[in-house]
FIPARO-52878 format. One record per residue (C-alpha): residue in three letters; z, x, y. Coordinates in steps of 0.001 Angstrom, whole numbers, padded with zeros to 6 digits, always signed. Last residue first. Layout:
# residues N
ALAZXY/...
//
This chain:
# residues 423
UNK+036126-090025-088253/UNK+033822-087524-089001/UNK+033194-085980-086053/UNK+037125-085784-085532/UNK+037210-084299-088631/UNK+034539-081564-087075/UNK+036214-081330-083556/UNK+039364-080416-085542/UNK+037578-077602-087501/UNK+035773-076164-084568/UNK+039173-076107-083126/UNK+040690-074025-085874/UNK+037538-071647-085831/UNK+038021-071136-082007/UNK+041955-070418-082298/UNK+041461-067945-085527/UNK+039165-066174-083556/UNK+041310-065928-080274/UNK+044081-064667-082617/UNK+043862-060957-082442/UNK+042589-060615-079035/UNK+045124-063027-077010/UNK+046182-066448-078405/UNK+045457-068771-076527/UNK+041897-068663-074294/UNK+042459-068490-070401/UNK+041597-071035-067999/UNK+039360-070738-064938/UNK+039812-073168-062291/UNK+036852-073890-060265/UNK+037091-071783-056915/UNK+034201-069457-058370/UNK+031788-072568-059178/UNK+031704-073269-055617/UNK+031904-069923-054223/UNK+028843-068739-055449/UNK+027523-071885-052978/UNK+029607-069679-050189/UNK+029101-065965-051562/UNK+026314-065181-048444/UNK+026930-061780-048010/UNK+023609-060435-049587/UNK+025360-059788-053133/UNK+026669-063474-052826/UNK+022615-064616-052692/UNK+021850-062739-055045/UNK+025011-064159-057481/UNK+023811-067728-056269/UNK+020167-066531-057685/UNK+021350-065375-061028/UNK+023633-068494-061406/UNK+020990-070708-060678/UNK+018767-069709-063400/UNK+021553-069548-065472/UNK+022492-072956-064965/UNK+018993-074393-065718/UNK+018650-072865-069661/UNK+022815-072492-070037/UNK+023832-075602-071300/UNK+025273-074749-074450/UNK+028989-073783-073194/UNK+027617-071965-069893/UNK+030265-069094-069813/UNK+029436-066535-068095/UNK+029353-065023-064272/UNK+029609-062006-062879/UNK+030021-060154-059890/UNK+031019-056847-058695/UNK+031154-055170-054859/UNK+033930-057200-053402/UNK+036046-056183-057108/UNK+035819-058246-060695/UNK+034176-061171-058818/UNK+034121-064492-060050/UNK+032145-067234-061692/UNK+033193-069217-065373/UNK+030743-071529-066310/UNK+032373-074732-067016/UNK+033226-075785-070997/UNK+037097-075850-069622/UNK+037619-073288-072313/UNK+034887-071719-071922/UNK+031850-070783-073826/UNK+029344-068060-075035/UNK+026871-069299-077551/UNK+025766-066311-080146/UNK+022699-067096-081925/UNK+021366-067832-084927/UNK+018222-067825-087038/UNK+015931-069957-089438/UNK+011974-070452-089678/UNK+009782-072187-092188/UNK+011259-075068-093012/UNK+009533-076572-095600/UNK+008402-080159-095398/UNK+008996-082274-098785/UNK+012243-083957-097409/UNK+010734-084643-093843/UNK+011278-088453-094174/UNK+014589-088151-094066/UNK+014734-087615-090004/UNK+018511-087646-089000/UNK+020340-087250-092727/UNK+017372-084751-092824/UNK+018358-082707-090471/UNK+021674-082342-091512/UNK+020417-081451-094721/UNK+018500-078865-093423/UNK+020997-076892-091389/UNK+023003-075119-093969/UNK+020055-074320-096339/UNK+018154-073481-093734/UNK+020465-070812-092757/UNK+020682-069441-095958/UNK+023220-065841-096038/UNK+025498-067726-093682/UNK+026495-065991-089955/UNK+030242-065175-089914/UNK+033573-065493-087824/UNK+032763-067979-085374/UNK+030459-071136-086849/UNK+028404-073723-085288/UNK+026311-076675-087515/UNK+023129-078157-086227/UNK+019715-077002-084895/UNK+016367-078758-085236/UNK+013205-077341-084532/UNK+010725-080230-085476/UNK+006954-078485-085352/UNK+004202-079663-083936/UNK+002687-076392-082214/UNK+004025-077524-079023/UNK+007556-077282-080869/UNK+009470-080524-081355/UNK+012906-080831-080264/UNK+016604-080870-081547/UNK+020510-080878-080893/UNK+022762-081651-083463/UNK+026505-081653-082169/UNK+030147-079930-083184/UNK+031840-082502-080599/UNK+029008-084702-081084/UNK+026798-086690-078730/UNK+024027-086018-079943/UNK+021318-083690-078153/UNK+017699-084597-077886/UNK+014765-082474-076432/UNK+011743-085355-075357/UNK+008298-085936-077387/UNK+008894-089665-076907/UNK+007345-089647-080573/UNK+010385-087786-081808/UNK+009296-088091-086013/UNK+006967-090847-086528/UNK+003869-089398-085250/UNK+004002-085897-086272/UNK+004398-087237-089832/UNK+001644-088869-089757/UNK-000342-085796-088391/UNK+001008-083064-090480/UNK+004451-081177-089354/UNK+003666-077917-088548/UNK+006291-075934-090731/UNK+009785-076809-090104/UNK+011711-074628-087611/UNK+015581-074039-087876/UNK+018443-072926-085260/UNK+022670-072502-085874/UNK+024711-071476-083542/UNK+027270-068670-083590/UNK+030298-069240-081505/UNK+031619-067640-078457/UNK+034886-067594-076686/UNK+035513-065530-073250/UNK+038372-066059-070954/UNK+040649-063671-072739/UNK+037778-061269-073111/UNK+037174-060842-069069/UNK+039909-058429-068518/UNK+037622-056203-071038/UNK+034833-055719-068499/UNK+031698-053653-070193/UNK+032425-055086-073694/UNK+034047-058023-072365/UNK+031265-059417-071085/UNK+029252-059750-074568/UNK+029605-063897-074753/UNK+027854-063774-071427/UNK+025957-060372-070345/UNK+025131-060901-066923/UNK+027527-058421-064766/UNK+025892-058257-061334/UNK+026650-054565-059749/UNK+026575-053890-056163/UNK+026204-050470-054075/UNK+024564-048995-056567/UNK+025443-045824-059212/UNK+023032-045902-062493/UNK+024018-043011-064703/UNK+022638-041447-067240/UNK+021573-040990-071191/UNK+024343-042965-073156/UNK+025131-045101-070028/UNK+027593-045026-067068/UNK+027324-048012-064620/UNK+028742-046800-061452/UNK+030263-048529-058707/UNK+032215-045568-057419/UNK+035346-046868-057688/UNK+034597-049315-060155/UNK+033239-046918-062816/UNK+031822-049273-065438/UNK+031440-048291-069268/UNK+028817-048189-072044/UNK+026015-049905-070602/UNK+023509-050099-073164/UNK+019972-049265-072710/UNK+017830-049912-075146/UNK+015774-051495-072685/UNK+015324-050211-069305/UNK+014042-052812-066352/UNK+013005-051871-062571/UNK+012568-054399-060636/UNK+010055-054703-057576/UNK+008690-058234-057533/UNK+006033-057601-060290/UNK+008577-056020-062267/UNK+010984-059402-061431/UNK+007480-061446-062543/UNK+007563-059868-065534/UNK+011429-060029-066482/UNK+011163-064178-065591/UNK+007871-064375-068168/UNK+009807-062709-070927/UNK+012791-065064-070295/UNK+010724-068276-070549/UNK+008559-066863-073672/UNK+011682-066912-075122/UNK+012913-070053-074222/UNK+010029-072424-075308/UNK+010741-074842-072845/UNK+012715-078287-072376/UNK+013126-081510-070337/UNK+015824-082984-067891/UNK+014974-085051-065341/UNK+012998-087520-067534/UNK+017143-088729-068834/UNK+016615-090834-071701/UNK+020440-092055-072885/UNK+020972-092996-076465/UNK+022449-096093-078432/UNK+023236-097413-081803/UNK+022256-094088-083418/UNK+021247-093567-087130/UNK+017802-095489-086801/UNK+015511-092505-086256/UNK+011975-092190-084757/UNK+013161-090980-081480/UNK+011413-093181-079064/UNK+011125-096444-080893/UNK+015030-095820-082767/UNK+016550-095720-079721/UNK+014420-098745-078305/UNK+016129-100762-081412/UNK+019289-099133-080833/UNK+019675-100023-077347/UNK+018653-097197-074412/UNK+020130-096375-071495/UNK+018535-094373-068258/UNK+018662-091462-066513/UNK+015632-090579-064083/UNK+017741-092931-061273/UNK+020732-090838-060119/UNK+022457-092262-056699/UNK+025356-089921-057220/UNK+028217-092931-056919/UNK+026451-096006-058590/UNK+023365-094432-060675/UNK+025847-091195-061983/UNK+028824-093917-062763/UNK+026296-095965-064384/UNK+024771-093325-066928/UNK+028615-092215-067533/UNK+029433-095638-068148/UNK+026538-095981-070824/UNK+027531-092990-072300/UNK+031132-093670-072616/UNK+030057-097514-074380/UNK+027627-095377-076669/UNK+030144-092508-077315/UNK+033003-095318-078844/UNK+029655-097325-080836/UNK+028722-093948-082953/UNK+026466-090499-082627/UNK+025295-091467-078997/UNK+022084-089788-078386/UNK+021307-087788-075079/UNK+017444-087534-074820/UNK+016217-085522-072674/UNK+012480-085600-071037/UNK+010184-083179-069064/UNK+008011-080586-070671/UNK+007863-076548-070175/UNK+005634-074989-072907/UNK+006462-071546-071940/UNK+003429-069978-069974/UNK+005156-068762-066850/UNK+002916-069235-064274/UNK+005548-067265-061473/UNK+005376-069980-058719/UNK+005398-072702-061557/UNK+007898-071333-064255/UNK+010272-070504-061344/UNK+009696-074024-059671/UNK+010448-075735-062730/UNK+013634-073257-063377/UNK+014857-074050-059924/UNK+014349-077975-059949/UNK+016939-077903-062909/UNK+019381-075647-061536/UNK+019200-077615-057831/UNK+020457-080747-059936/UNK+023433-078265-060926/UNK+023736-077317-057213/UNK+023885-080703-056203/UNK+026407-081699-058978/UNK+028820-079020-058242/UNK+029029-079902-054512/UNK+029784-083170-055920/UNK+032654-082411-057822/UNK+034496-080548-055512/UNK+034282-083188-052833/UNK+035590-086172-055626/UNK+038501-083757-056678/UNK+038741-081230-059116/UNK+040045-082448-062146/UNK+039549-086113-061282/UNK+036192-085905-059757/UNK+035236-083324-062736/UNK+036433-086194-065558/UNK+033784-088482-063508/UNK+030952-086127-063076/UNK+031138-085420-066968/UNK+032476-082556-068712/UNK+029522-080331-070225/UNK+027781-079937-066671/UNK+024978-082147-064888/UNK+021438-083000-066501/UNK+020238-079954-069292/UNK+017172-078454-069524/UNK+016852-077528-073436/UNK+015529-074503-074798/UNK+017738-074535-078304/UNK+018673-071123-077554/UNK+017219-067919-079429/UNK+015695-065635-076589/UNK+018388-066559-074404/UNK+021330-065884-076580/UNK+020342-062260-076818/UNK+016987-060940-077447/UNK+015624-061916-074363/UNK+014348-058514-072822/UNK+014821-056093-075335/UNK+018359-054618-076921/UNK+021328-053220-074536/UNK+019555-054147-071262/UNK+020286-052785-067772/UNK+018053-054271-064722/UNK+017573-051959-061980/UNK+016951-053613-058392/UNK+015955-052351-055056/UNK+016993-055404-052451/UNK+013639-055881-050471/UNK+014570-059886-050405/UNK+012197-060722-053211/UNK+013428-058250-054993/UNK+017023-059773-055257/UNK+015870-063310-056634/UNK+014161-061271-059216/UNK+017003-059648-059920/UNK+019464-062055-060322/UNK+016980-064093-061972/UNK+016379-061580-064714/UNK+020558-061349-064775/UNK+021053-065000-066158/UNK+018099-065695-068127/UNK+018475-062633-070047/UNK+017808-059107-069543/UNK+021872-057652-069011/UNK+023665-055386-066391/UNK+022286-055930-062685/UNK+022558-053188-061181/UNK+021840-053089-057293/UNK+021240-051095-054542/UNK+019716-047711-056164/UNK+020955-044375-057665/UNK+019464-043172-060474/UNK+020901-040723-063103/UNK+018801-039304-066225/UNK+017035-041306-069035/UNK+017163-044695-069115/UNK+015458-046457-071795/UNK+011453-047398-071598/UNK+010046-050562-071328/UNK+007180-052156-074385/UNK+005813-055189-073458/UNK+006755-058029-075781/UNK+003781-059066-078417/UNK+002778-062658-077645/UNK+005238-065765-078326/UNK+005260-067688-081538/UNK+007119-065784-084189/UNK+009220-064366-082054/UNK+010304-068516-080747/UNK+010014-069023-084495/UNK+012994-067134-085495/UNK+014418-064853-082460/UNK+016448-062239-084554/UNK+014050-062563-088288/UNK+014971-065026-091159/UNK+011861-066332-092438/UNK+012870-069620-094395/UNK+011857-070107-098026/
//
């Protein structure tokens, strides 16, 4: 029977959180940064580093959102590929998104270094093709990033090499990338929030921000105030509770995350022996790792309007149409999160006023571009918005459909992407 519980295993497997207190009274400081997760911790951090006094604003506890619960993996690139971006964009456009999302993934290796942030951080991703028609795109992505980017860790696979690193024979052809890896995300954002307090930062929990005064850039909370000179919105698929403009550019689906128990030793050695995160291909995709405690966490299915009462029993037998060997392991974990997305599966940047930012939006690929996004929004706050600028100036498209059908929309597309799955 699978433990259901907020953060699953990564809870399970991380060290007691400290304890911070809500706020209480009015403060007044430089800048509030509204939301503990990946995004807004390395706002502020970035921020205190620079002298900038910083209060952090969380609704729940450090990480509890979508970046305590994420599938951990460090991502190469965006969701659409260099080549669709060249031609949406513009070859110049494109790029300078490409060196800052290469800069993501250096960024949250040199966080977890300078800071000795003890989240199982490992190199290696594995992008698998799920039939023949994502195995030839794959392979011309891979060669469009060698040819025009000059991007060697990325490399294709056959099937029979497939199958030799993953342990699985259901895909005809994968891509290794070794610059992209994984971590144990929770642990991740706990470590970011404790080197920000060691930088400066202040951080309440339990501490929702109930409305935004943009005149006098004030946050206004149950039990005070916070008024600053700059505010850094970093609450993804929740944005449009504090800025409800935002809402018709927000979508969000619940994902779907299991852990087996330990898997014994020959077991362990047949299932992911490359030890790197994988991610198919799908519209409506599997995505898996293994645990540094050995075991397979393995996420699959996506859903809008409601979590199921058995998790496991949703996920499982996808995982074991991938690895069937693992028929008499239990799962032992289960739990979901919300995944904020865009249309254009881009982050979406911007500025509600001179004084606001935000950002949102990574469609699943949020581990490195978070990171990033924190420190191009300190960076903006300090009067230097030109990298921010780069992901501001990409077009931002509105969900159909307006409040009252913006579910229906989602779950009607997550049905299409399905049959096309399927076909």
């Amino acid at each position: 029977m699978a433990t259901q519980q907020p953060q699953g295993y990564y809870a399970a497997s991380a060290a007691p959180a400290r304890a911070r207190p809500a706020l209480t009274g009015d403060l007044a400081v430089d800048v509030c940064v509204v939301g503990a997760g990946f995004t807004g911790l390395s706002a502020a951090l970035h921020l205190a580093q620079k002298g900038v006094r910083v209060v952090v604003l969380e609704a729940e506890t450090v990480g509890f959102g979508a970046s305590g619960r994420n599938g951990g993996q460090i991502h190469t690139g965006l969701c659409q590929t260099q080549a669709e971006l060249e031609s949406w964009l513009g070859p110049v456009h494109a790029r300078d998104l490409w060196n800052l999302t290469e800069e993501s993934k250096t960024l949250v290796r040199a966080l977890v270094a300078q800071h000795e942030i003890d989240c199982d951080l490992k190199p290696g991703l594995v992008i698998a093709a799920h039939d023949a028609r994502a195995a030839r795109e794959l392979a011309a992505d891979t060669e469009h990033l060698a040819k025009a980017y000059n991007y060697s860790p990325a490399r294709m696979m056959d099937r029979q090499e497939t199958a030799a690193e993953l342990g699985t024979a259901i895909y005809p052809a994968a891509r290794y990338d070794t610059g992209g890896g994984h971590l144990h995300p929770l642990r991740y954002a706990r470590g970011l929030a404790v080197a920000a307090e060691k930088a400066g930062v202040t951080i309440f929990e339990h501490t929702s921000a109930l409305s935004l005064d943009r005149g006098r850039i004030t946050v206004r909370c149950a039990e005070g105030n916070i008024t600053a000179d700059h505010v850094i919105l970093a609450c993804d698929a929740f944005m449009a509770s504090i800025a409800p403009e935002l809402g018709r550019y927000i979508g969000y689906v619940e994902s779907f995350i299991t852990a087996t128990a330990p898997l014994p030793p020959d077991l362990a050695s047949q299932v992911l022996p490359c030890d790197a995160a994988v991610a198919d291909t799908r519209h409506v995709l599997d995505y898996y790792r293994k645990s540094a405690d050995g075991r397979l966490l393995f996420a699959g299915r996506e859903s809008y309007f409601s979590i199921p009462a058995d998790i496991a029993r949703v996920v499982r037998p996808r995982m074991l149409k991938v690895y069937p060997m693992l028929a008499d392991v239990p799962t032992e974990f289960a739990w979901s999160g919300s995944v904020g997305l865009t249309l254009s599966r881009i982050p979406h940047f911007g500025r509600l006023s001179d004084r606001i930012f935000f950002a949102h939006g990574y469609s699943g690929q949020g581990v490195a571009l978070t990171a990033l996004a924190g420190k191009l929004m300190a960076e903006a706050v300090q009067g230097r918005a030109e990298r921010f600028d780069v992901f501001a100036r990409v077009p931002v498209k509105s969900l159909p459909g307006g409040p009252l059908l913006r579910k229906p929309f989602i779950t009607a597309a997550l049905f299409a992407y399905k049959l096309m799955d399927a076909i």
